[in-house]
N, CA, C and O atoms as CSV, one atom per row, in Angstrom:
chain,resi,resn,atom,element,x,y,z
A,1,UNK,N,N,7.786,206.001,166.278
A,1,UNK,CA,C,7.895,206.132,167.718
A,1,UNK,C,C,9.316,205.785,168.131
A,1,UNK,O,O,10.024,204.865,167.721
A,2,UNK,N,N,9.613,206.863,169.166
A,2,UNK,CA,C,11.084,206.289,169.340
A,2,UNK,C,C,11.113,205.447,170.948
A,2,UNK,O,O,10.827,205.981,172.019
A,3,UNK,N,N,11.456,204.288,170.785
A,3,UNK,CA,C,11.545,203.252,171.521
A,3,UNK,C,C,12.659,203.207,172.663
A,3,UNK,O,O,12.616,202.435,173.621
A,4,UNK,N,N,14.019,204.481,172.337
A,4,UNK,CA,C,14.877,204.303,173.166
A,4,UNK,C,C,14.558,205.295,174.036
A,4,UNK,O,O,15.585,205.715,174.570
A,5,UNK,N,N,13.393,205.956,174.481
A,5,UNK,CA,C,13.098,207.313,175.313
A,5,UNK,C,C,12.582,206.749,176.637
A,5,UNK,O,O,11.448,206.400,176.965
A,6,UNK,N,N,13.868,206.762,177.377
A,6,UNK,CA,C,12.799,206.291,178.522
A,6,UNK,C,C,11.892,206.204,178.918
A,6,UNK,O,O,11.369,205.135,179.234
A,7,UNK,N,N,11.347,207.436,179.046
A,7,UNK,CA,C,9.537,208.277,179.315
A,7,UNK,C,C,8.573,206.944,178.528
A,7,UNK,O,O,7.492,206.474,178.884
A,8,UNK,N,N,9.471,206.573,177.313
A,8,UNK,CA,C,8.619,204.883,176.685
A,8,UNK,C,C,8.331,203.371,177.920
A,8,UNK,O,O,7.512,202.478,178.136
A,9,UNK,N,N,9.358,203.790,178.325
A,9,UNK,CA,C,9.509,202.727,179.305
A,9,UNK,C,C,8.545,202.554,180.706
A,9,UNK,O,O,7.755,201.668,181.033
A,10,UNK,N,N,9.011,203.908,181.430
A,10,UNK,CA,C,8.258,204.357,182.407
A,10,UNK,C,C,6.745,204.439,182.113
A,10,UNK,O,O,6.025,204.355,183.108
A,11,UNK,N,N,6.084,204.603,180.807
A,11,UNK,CA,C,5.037,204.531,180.935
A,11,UNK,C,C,4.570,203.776,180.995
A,11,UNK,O,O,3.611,203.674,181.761
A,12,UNK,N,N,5.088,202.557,180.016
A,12,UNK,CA,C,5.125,200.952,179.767
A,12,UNK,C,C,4.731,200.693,181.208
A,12,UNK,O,O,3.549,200.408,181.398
A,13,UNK,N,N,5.423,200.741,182.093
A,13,UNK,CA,C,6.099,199.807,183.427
A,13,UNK,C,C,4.624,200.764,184.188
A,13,UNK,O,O,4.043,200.086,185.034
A,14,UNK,N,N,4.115,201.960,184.002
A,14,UNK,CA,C,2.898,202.530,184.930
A,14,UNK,C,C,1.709,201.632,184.093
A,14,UNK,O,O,0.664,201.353,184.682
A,15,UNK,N,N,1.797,201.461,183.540
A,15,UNK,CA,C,0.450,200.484,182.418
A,15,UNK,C,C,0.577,199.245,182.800
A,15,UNK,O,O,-0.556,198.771,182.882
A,16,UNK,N,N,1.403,198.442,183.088
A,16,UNK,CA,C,1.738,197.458,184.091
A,16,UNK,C,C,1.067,197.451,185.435
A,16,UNK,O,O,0.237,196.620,185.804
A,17,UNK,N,N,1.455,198.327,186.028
A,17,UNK,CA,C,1.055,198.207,187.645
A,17,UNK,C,C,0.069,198.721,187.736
A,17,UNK,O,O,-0.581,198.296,188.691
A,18,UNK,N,N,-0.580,199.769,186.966
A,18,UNK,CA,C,-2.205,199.793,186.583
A,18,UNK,C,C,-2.872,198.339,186.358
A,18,UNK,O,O,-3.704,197.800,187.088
A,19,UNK,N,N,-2.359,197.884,185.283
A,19,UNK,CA,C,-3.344,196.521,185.238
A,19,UNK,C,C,-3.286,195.796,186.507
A,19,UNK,O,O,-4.290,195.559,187.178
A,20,UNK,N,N,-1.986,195.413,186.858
A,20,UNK,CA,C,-1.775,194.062,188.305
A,20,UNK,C,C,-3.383,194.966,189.164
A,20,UNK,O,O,-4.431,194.336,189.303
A,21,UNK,N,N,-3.255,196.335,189.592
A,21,UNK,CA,C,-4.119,196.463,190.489
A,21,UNK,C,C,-5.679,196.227,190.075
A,21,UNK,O,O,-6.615,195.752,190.718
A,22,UNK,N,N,-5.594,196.746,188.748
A,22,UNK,CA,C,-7.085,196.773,188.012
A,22,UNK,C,C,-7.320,194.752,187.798
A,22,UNK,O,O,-8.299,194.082,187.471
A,23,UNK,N,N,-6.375,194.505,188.049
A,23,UNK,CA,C,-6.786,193.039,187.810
A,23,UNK,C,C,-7.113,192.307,188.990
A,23,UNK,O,O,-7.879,191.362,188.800
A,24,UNK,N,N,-6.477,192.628,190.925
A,24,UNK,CA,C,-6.458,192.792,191.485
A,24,UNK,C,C,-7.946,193.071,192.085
A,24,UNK,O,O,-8.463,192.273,192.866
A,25,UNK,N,N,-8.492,194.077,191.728
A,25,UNK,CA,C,-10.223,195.148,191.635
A,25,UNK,C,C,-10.833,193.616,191.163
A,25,UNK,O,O,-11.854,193.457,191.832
A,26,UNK,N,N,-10.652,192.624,190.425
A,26,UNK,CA,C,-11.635,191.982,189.501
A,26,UNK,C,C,-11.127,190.368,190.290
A,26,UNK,O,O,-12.008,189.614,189.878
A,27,UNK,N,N,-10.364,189.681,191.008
A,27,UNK,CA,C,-10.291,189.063,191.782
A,27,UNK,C,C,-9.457,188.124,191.005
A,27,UNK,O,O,-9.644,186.908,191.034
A,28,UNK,N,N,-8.706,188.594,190.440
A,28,UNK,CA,C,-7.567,188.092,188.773
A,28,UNK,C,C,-6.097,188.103,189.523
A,28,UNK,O,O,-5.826,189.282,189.749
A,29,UNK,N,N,-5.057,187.242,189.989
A,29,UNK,CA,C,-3.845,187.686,189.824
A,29,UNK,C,C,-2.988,188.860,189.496
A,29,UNK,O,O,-2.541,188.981,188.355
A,30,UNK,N,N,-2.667,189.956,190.672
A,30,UNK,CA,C,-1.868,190.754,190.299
A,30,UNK,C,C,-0.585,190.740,189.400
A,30,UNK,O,O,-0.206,191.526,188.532
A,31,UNK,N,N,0.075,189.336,190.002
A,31,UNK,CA,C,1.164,189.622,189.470
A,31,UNK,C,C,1.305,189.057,187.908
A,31,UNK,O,O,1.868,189.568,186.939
A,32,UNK,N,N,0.568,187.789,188.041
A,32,UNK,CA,C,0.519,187.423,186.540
A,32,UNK,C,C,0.189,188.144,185.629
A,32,UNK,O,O,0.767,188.137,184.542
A,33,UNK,N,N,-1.303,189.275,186.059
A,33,UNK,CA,C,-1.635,190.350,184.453
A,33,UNK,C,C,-0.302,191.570,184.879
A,33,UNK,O,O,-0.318,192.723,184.446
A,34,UNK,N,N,0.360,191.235,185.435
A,34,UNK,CA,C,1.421,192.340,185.207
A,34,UNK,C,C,2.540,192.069,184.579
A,34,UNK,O,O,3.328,192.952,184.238
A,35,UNK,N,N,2.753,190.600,184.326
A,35,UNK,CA,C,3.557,189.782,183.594
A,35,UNK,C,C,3.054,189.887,181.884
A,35,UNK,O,O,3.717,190.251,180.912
A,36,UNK,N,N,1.861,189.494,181.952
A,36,UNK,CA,C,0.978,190.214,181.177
A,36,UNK,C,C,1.336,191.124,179.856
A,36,UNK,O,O,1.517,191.004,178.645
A,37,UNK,N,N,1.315,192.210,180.999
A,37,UNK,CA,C,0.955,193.631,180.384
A,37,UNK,C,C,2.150,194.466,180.002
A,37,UNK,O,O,2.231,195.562,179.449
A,38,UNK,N,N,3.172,193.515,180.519
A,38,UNK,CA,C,4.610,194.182,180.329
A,38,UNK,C,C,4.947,193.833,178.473
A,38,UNK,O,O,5.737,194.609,177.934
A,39,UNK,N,N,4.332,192.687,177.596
A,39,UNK,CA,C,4.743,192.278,176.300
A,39,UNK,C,C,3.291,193.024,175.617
A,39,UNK,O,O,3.158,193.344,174.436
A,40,UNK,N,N,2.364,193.178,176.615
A,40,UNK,CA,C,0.778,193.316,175.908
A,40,UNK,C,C,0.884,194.886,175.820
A,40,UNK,O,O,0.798,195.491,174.752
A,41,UNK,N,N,1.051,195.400,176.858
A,41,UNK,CA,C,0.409,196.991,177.064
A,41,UNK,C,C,-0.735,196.932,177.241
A,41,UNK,O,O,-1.348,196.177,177.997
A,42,UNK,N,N,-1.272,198.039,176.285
A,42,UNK,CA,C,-2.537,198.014,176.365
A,42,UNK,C,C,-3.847,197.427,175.860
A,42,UNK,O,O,-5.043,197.693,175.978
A,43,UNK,N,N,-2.961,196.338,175.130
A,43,UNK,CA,C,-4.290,195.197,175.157
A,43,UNK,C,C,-4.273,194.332,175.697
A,43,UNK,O,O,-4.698,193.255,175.280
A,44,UNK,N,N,-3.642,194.580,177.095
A,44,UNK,CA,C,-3.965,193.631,178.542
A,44,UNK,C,C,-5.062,194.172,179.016
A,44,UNK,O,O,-6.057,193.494,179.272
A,45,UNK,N,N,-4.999,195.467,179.185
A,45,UNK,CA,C,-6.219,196.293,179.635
A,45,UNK,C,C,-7.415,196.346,179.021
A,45,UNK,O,O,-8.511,196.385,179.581
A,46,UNK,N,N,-7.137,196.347,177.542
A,46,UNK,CA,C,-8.280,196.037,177.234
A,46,UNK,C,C,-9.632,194.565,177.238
A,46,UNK,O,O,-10.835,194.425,177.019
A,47,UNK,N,N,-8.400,193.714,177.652
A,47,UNK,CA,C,-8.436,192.625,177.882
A,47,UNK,C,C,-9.385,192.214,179.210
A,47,UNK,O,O,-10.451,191.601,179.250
A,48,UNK,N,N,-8.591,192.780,180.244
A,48,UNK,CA,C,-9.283,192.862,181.781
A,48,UNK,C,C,-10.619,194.153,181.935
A,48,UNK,O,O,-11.485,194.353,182.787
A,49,UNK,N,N,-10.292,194.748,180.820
A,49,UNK,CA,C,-12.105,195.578,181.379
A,49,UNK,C,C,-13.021,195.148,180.166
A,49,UNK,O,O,-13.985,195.880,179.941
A,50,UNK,N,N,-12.877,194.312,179.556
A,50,UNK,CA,C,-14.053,193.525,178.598
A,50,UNK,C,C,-14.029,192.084,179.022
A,50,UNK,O,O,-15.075,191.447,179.148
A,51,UNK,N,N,-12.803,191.548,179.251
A,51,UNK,CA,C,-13.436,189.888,178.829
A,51,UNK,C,C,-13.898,189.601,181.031
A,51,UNK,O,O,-14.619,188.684,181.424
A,52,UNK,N,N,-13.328,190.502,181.844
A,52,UNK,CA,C,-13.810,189.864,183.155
A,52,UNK,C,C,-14.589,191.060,184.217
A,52,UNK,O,O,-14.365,192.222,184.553
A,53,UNK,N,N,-15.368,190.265,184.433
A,53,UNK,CA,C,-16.201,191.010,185.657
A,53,UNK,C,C,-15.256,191.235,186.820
A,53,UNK,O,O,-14.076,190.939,187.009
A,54,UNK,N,N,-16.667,192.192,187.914
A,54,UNK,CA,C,-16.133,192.297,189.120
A,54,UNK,C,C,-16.184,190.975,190.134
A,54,UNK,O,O,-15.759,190.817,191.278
A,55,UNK,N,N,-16.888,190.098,189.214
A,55,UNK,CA,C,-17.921,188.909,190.383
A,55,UNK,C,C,-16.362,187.976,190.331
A,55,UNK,O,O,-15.395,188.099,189.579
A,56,UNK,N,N,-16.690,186.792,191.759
A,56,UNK,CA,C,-16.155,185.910,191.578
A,56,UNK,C,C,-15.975,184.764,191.036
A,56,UNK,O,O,-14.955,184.120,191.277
């Protein structure tokens, strides 16, 4: 995978602000799972739609 392609980045950074909101939906800190998800990717996400509910 080539790592210097922006389009890497930009997607990175949309997988980010997907989670803050999807974490957001679940009553979780936006900004922290977006802090998150910026070293995680996508096993932040996988993270927030298995380990937490919608409840409070």
């Amino acid at each position: 995978m080539d790592y210097s392609n922006p389009e890497y980045f930009v997607g990175w950074g949309t997988l980010a602000l997907i989670n803050a909101g999807l974490a957001q939906s679940k009553n979780r800190s936006g900004l922290i799972w977006f802090l998150i998800s910026l070293p995680l990717g996508p096993f932040a996400t996988l993270l927030l739609v298995t380990l937490f509910s919608g409840r409070a």
